[in-house]
C-alpha positions as CSV (number, residue, x, y, z in Angstrom):
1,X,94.2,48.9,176.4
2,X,93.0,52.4,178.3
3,X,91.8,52.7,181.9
4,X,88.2,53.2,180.2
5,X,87.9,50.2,177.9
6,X,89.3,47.5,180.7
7,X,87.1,45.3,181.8
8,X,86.1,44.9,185.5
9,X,87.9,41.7,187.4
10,X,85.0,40.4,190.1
11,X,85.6,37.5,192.4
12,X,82.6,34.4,191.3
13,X,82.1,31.8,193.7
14,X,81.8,28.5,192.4
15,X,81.4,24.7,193.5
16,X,83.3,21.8,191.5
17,X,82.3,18.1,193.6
18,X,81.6,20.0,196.2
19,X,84.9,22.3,196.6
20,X,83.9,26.1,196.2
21,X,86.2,28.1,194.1
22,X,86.7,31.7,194.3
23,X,86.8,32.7,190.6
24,X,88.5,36.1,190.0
25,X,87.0,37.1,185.5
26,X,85.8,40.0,183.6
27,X,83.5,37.6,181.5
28,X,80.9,38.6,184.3
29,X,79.0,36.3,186.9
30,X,76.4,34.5,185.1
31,X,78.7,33.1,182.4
32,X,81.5,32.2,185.2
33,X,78.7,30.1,187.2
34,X,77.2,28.5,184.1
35,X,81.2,27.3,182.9
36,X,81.5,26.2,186.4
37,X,78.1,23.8,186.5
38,X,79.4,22.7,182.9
39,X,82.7,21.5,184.4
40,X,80.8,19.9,187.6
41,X,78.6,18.3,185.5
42,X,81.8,16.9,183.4
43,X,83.5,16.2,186.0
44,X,80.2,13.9,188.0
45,X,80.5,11.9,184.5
46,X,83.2,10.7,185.1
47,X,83.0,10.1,189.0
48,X,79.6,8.5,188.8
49,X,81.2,6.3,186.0
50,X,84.2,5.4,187.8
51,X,83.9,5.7,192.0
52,X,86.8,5.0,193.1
53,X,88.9,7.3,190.7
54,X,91.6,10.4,191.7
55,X,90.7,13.5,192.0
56,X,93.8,14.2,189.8
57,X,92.6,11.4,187.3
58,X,88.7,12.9,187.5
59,X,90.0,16.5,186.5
60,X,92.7,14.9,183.5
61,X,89.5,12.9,182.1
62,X,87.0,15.9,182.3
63,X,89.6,17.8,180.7
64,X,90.3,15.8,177.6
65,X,86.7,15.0,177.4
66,X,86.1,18.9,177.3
67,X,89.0,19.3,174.6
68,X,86.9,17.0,172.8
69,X,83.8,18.6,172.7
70,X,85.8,21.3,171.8
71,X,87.1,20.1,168.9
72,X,84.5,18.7,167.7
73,X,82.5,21.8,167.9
74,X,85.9,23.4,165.6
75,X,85.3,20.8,163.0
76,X,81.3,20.9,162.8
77,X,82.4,24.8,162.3
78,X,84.6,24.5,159.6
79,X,81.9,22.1,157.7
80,X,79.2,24.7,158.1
81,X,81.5,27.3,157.0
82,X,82.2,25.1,153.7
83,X,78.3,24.6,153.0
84,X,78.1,28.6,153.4
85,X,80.9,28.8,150.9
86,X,79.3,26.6,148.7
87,X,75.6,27.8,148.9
88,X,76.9,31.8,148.2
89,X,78.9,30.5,145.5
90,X,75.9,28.9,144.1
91,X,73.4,31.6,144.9
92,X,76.1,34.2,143.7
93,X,75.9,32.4,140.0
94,X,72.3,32.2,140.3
95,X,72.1,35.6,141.1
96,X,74.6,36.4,137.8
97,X,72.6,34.1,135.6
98,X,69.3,35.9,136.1
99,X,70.9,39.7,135.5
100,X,72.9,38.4,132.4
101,X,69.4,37.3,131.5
102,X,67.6,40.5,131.8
């Protein structure tokens, strides 16, 4: 990648239970700040739900719980992709009916 076309790398502060993290991305502020109140927010789930848990464990739980979400987001993806597929094919031979029909 050129000089020109490389994103900017600025330093984001964030807070994760109370820590503050200095976040150094190119995504840009905003979105840097609303991952970290998505992970703090994970991460309180599973401190509220267990007190007396790790650090260490708190971060392994929000993590899996994250890869979750993530894969279920890639599977409700992949279905909506199949109904696309299936409603062009259908409108496709709609489509082909009413010109063979003209």
């Amino acid at each position: 990648m050129d000089k020109q076309n490389e994103k900017v790398k600025s330093a984001v502060k964030i807070e994760i239970l109370g820590r503050e993290y200095n976040i150094k991305s190119d995504q840009g502020e905003e979105r840097v700040k609303r991952i970290g109140e998505y992970i703090n927010l994970k991460v309180k789930e599973i401190t509220e739900g267990t007190p007396n848990i790790s650090t260490l464990s708190a971060a392994i739980l929000t993590a899996l719980n994250i890869a979750n979400d993530y894969f279920d987001l890639l599977e409700e993806r992949e279905k909506l992709k199949r109904e696309l597929g299936v409603k062009t094919g259908r409108l496709a031979e709609l489509i082909h009916s009413v010109i063979k029909e003209s």
